[in-house]
C-alpha positions as CSV (number, residue, x, y, z in Angstrom):
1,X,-11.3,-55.9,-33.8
2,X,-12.0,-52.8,-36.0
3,X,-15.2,-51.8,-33.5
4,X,-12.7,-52.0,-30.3
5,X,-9.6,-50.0,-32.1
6,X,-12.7,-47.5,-32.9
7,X,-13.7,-47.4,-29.7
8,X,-10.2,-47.0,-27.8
9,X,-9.6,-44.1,-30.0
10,X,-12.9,-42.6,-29.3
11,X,-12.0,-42.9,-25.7
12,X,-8.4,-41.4,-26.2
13,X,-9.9,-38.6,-28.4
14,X,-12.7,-37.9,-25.1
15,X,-9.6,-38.1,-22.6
16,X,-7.9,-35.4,-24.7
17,X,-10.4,-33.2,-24.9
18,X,-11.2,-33.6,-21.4
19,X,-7.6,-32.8,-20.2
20,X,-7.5,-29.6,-22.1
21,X,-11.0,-28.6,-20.5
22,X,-9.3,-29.2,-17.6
23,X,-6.6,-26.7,-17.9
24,X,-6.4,-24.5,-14.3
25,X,-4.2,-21.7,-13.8
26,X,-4.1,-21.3,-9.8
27,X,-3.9,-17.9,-7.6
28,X,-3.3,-17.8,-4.1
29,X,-3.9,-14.3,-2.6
30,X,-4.9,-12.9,0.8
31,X,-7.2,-10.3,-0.3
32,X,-10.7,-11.2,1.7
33,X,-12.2,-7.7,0.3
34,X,-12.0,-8.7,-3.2
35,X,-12.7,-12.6,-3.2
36,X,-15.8,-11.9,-4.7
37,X,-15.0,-9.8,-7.3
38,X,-11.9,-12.6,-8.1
39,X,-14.2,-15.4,-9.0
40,X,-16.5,-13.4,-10.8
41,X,-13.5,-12.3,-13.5
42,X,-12.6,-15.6,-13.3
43,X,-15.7,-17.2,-14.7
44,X,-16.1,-14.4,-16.9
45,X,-12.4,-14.8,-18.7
46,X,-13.5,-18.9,-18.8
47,X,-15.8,-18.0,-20.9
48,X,-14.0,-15.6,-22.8
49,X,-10.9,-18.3,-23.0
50,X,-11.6,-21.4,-21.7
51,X,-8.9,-21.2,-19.3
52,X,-9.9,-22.2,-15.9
53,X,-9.0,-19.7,-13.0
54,X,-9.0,-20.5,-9.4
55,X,-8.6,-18.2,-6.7
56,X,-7.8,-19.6,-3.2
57,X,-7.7,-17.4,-0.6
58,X,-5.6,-17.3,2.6
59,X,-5.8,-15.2,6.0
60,X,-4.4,-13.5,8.1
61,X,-1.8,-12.3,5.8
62,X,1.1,-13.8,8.4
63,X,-0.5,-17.0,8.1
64,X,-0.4,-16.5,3.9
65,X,3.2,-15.0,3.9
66,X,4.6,-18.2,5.6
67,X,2.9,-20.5,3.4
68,X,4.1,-18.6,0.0
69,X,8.1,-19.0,1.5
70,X,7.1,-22.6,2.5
71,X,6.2,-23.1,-0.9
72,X,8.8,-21.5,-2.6
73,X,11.3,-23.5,-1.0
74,X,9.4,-26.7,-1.4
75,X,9.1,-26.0,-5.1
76,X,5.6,-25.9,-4.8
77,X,4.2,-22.0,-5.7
78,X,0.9,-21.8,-7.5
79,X,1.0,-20.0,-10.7
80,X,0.3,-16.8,-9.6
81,X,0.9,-15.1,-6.0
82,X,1.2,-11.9,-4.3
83,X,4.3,-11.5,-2.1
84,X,3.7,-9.4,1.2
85,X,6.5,-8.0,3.2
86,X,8.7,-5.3,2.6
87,X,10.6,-5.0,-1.1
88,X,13.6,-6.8,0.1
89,X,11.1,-10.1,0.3
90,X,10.2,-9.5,-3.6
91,X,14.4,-8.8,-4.5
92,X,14.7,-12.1,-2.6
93,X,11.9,-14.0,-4.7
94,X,13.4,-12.6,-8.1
95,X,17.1,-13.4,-6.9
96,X,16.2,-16.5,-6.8
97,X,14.7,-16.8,-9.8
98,X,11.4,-18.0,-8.5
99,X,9.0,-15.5,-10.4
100,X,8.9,-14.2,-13.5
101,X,10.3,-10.9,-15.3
102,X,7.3,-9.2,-16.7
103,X,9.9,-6.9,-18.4
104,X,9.9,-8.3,-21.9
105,X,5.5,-9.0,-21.5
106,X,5.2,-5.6,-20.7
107,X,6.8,-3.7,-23.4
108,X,4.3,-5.9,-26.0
109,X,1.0,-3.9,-27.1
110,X,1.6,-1.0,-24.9
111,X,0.7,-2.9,-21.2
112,X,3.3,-0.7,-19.4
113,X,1.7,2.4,-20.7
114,X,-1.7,1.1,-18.8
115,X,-0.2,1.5,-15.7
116,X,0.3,5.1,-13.4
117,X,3.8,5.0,-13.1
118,X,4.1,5.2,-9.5
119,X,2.3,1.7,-9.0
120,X,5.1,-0.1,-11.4
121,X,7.8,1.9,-9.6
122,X,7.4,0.1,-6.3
123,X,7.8,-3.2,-7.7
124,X,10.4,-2.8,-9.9
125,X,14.8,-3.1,-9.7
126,X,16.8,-0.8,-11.7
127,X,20.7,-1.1,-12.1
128,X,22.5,-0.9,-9.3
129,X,19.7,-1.5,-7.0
130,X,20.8,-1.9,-3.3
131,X,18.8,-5.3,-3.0
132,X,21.4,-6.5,-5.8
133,X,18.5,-7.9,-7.4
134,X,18.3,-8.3,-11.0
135,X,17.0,-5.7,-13.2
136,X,13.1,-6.2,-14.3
137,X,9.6,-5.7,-13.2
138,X,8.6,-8.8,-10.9
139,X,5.0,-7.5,-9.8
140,X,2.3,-6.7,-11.5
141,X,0.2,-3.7,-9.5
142,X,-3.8,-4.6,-9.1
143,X,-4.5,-1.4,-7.4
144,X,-2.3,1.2,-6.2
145,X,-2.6,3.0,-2.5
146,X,-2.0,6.5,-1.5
147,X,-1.0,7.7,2.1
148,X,-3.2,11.0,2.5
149,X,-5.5,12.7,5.3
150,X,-9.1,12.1,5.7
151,X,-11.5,14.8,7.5
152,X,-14.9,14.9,8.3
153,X,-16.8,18.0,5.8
154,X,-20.0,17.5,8.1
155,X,-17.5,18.5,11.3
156,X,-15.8,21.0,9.7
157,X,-19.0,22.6,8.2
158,X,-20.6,23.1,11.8
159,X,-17.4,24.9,12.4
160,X,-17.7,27.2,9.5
161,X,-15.0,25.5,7.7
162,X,-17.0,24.9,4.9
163,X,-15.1,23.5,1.6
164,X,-11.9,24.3,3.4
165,X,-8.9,22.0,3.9
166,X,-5.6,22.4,6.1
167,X,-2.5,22.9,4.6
168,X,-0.2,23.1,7.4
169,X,0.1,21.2,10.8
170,X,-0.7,24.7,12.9
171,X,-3.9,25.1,10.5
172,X,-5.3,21.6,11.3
173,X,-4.7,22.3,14.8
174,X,-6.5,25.4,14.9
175,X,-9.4,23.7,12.6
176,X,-9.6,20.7,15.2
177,X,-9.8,23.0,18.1
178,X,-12.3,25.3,16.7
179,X,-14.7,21.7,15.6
180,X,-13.8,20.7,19.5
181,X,-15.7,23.7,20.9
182,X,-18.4,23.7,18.6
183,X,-19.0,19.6,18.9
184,X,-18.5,18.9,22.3
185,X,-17.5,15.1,22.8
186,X,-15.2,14.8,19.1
187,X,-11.8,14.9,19.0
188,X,-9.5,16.1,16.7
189,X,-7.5,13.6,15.4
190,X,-7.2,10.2,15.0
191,X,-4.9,7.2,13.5
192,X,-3.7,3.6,14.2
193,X,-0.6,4.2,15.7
194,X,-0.8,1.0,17.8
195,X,0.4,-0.1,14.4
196,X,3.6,1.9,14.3
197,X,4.3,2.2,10.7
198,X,1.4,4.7,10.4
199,X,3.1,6.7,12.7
200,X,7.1,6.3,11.1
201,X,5.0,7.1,7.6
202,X,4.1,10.4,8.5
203,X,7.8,11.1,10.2
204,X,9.1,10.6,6.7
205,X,7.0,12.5,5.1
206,X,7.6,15.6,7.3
207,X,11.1,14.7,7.3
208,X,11.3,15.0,3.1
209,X,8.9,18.4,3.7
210,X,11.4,19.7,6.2
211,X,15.4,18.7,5.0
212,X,14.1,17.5,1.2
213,X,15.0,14.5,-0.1
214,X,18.6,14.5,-1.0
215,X,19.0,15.5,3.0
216,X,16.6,12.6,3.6
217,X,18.4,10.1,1.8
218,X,21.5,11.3,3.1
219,X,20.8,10.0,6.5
220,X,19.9,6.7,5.3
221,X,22.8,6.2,4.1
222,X,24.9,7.5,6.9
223,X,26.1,10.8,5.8
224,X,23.6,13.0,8.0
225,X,23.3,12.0,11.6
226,X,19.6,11.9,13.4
227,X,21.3,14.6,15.8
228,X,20.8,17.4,13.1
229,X,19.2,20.1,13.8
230,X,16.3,19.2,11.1
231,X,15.5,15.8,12.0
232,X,15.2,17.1,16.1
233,X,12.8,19.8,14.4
234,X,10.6,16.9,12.5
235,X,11.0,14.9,15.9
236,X,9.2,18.3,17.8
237,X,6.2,18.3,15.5
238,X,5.2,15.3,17.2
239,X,5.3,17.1,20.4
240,X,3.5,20.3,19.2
241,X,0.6,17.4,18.0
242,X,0.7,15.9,21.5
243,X,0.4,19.5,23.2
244,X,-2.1,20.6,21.4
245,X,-4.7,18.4,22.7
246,X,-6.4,17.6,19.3
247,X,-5.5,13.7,19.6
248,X,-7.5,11.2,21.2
249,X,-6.5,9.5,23.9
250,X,-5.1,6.5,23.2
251,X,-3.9,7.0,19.8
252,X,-0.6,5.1,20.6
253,X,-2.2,1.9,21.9
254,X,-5.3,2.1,19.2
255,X,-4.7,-0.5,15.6
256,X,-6.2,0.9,12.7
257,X,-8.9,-0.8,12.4
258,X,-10.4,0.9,15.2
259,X,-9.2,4.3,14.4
260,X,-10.9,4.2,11.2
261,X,-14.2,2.8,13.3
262,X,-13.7,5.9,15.5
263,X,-13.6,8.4,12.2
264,X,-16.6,6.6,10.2
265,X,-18.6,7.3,14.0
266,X,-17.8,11.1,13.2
267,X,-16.1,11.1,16.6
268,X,-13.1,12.8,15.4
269,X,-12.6,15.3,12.3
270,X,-9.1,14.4,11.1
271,X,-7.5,11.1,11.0
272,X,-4.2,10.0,8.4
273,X,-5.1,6.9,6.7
274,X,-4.8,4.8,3.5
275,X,-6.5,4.4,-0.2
276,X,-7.8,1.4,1.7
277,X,-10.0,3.5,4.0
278,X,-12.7,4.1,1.4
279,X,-13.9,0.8,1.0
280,X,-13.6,0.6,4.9
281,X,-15.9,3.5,5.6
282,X,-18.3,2.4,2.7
283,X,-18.9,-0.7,4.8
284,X,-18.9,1.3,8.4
285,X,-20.9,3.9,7.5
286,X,-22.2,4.3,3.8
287,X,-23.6,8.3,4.3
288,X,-20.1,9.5,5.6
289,X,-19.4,12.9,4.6
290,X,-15.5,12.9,4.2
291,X,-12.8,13.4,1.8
292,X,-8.9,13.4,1.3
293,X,-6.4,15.7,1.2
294,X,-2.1,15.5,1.0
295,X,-0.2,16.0,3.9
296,X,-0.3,18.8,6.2
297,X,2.9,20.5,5.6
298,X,5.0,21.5,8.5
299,X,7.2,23.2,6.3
300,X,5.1,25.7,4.7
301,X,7.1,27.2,1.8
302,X,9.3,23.4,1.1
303,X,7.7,20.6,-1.1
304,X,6.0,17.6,0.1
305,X,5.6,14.1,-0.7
306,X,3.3,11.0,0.5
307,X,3.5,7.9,0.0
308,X,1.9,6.1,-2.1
309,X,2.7,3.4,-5.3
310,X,1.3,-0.3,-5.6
311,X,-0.7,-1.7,-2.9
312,X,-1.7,-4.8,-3.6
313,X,0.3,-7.3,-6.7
314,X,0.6,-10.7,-7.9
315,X,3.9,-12.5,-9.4
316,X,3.9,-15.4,-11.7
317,X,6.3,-18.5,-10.6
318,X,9.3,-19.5,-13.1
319,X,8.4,-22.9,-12.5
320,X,5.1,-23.1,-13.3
321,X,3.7,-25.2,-16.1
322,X,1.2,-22.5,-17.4
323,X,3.5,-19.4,-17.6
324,X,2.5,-18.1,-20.7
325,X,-1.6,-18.8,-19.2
326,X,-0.7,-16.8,-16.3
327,X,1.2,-13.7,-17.7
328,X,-1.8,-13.8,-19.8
329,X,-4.4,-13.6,-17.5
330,X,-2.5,-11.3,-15.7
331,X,-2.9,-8.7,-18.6
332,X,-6.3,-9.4,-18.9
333,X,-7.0,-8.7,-15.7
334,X,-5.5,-5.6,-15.8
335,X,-7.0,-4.6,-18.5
336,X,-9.8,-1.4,-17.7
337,X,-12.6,-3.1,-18.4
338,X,-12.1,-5.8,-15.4
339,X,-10.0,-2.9,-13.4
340,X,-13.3,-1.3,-13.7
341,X,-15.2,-4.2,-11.9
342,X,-12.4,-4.4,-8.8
343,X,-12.7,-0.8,-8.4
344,X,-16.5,-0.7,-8.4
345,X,-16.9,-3.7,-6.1
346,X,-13.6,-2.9,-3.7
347,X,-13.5,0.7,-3.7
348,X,-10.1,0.8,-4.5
349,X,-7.6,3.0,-6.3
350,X,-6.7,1.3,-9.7
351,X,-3.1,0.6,-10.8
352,X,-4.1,1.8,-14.5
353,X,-4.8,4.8,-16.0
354,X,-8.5,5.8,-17.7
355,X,-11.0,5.2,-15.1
356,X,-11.0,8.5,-13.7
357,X,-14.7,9.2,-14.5
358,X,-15.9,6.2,-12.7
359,X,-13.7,7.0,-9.5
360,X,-15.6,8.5,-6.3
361,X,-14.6,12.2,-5.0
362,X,-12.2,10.3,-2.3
363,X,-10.5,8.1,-4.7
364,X,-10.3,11.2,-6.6
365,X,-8.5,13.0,-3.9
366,X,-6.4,9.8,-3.6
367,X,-5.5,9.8,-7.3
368,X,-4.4,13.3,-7.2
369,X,-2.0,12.5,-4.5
370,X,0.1,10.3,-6.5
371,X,1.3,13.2,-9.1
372,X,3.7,14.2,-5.7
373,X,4.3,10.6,-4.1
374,X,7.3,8.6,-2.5
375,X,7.7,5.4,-1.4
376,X,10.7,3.2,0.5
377,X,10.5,0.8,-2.4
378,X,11.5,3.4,-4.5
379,X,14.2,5.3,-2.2
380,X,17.8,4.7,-3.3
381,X,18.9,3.7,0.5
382,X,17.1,1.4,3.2
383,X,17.2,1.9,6.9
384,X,18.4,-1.2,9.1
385,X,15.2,-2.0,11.0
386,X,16.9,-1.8,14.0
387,X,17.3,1.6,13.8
388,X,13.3,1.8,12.3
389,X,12.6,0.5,15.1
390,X,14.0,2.6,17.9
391,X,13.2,5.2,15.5
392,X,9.3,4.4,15.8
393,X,9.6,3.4,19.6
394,X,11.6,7.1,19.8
395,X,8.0,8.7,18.4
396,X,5.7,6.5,20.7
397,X,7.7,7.9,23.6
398,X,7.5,11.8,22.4
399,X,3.5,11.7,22.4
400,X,3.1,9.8,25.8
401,X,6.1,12.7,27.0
402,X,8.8,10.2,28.3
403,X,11.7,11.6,26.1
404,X,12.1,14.8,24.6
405,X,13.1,15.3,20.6
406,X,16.6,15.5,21.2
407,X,16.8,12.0,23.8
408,X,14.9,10.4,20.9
409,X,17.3,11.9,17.7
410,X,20.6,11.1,20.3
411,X,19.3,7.5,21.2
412,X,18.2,6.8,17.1
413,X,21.5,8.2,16.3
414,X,23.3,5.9,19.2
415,X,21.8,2.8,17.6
416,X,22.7,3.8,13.6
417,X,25.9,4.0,15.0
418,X,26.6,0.7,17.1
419,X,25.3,-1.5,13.5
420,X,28.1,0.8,11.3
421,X,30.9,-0.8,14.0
């Protein structure tokens, strides 16, 4: 009787020690670029912890959005998740009290301080926030992304633009035309704008340049109309682009993804593009000569801003049995030493602070940009998308020359209107 009682407890003592070696904390992401990178810090904090880490992977993003919301309402998140979508998606998340508030975590042993302040910014509520979310940090930032101009230095050398950069929109012009006769066959610019929120980001950013951004968020909120004077000036600039001939062809109908093939060919000299791009052209076309600079201003004595804050970010579920295992490996992860490892292997911009001697020349640039950045996550006002939307269609029409800048300003206007009845 003695040798069975010793045995069951042997056996009970094995099961234990098997179900603690068998402790997982789960992440579902969307990130196919960094896969990779995600299961080798996984294995390596295993063996630093003992804590089990998987990363399941997801695409297209649509496809992965639906099945985080599914989840969330099934009660069924993973640990860890990234939510995509614009910021109201993550105020909904955290009204609901499905993820975490990092708040408290990140005050302890200085992990806020890690972070460029921008990248925490854009997923973050303060009081009073118009989401009415609650006040706390909900995201954690794995890399941040900046909203700047590319340019070929190759193109612009043969034009005798040699370490030279446009600051204004008539400067690139002239710089794009002067590489045009001197390259026959490459264009001047180029961008995604099939993909229309490349083409509103840049309207907002001349928009701040031109009217600042008390003006700016002025007319989100209602107290500026579209019809002033300023916003019909911003709306122009997109003519003046479209006159000047430097564009290719079918910028309006071409996605990103192809704009940024048509740049790494060297077939155009400019293009307006994210922190994202360099990882892009480092698999296109590994010998590209090209760098980064802030937006062409077309104000030239008014400051500017670009956006730029978090790109991508994971939250941690309230309901999740290994909480504490999650936040933790959360903090690990952005710790420099495995930032270091994303940012070698993905090529992208880090959310924290202290790698700046490891960072390429164009994420570099791209740094540098976010010392004068914006974002909508951070603006104190949000446009309906209804009137985004006319708003974007409005700048589609301008470049193929169906409307002119004040049809577009009176027809964006005409909308904001009919949805404050």
């Amino acid at each position: 009787m003695k040798r069975i009682l010793a045995a069951l407890c042997m056996l009970a003592l094995a099961g234990c020690g098997k179900t603690e070696a068998s402790k997982k904390v789960v992440v579902w992401h969307w990130m196919t670029d960094r896969h990779q990178a995600f299961e080798q810090l996984a294995a390596k904090y295993k063996q630093q912890t003992g804590v089990e880490v998987e990363f399941k992977k997801f695409f297209p993003p649509d496809i992965y959005s639906t099945k985080v919301i599914a989840a969330a309402r099934a009660g069924t998140l993973p640990d860890i998740f990234g939510i995509l979508g614009e910021k109201k998606v993550l105020a909904s998340f955290a009204k609901s009290g499905y993820i975490v508030d990092f708040g408290p975590e990140l005050v302890k042993d200085g992990w806020k301080d890690r972070f460029y302040a921008q990248t925490l910014a854009t997923t973050a509520f303060d009081k009073g926030n118009i989401y009415d979310a609650p006040v706390g940090f909900f995201s954690i930032p794995l890399d941040a992304t900046s909203m700047q101009f590319a340019y070929n230095k190759a193109l612009l050398k043969q034009a005798g633009f040699e370490g030279k950069t446009p600051q204004t929109l008539d400067e690139m012009i002239a710089m794009a035309k002067a590489v045009k006769e001197k390259v026959p066959g490459v264009d001047g610019f180029v961008c995604g704008w099939g993909e229309v929120w490349l083409l509103h980001c840049l309207a907002t950013e001349w928009a701040i340049n031109v009217m600042g951004e008390e003006k700016f968020f002025a007319t989100l909120k209602g107290d500026v109309k579209y019809t002033d004077q300023q916003w019909v000036d911003v709306l122009s600039k997109f003519v003046e682009l479209k006159n000047s001939g430097i564009m290719v062809s079918d910028i309006i109908t071409m996605v990103n993804r192809e704009s940024e093939d048509n740049f790494s060919r060297g077939a155009s000299v400019f293009s307006f593009d994210g922190g994202w791009a360099v990882n892009v052209y480092k698999q296109l076309a590994p010998e590209l000569d090209y760098g980064f600079f802030p937006i062409v201003k077309v104000a030239k004595d008014s400051p500017a801003k670009i956006w730029a804050g978090a790109g991508s970010s994971l939250a941690v579920s309230n309901t999740s049995k290994n909480k504490s295992d999650a936040v933790a490996f959360l903090k690990w992860l952005t710790e420099k030493e495995q930032q270091a490892v994303l940012v070698k292997e993905t090529n992208n911009l880090p959310s924290v602070k202290g790698l700046e001697d490891m960072l390429s020349p164009q994420l570099k640039d791209l740094a540098s940009g976010l010392e004068s950045s914006t974002h909508p996550n951070v603006w104190p006002f949000e446009e309906d998308s209804r009137v985004i939307e006319i708003f974007d269609k409005g700048l589609q029409q301008l470049i193929l020359g169906e409307k002119t800048p004040q049809e577009v300003a009176e027809k964006i206007q005409q909308v904001k209107d009919s949805i404050k009845k």
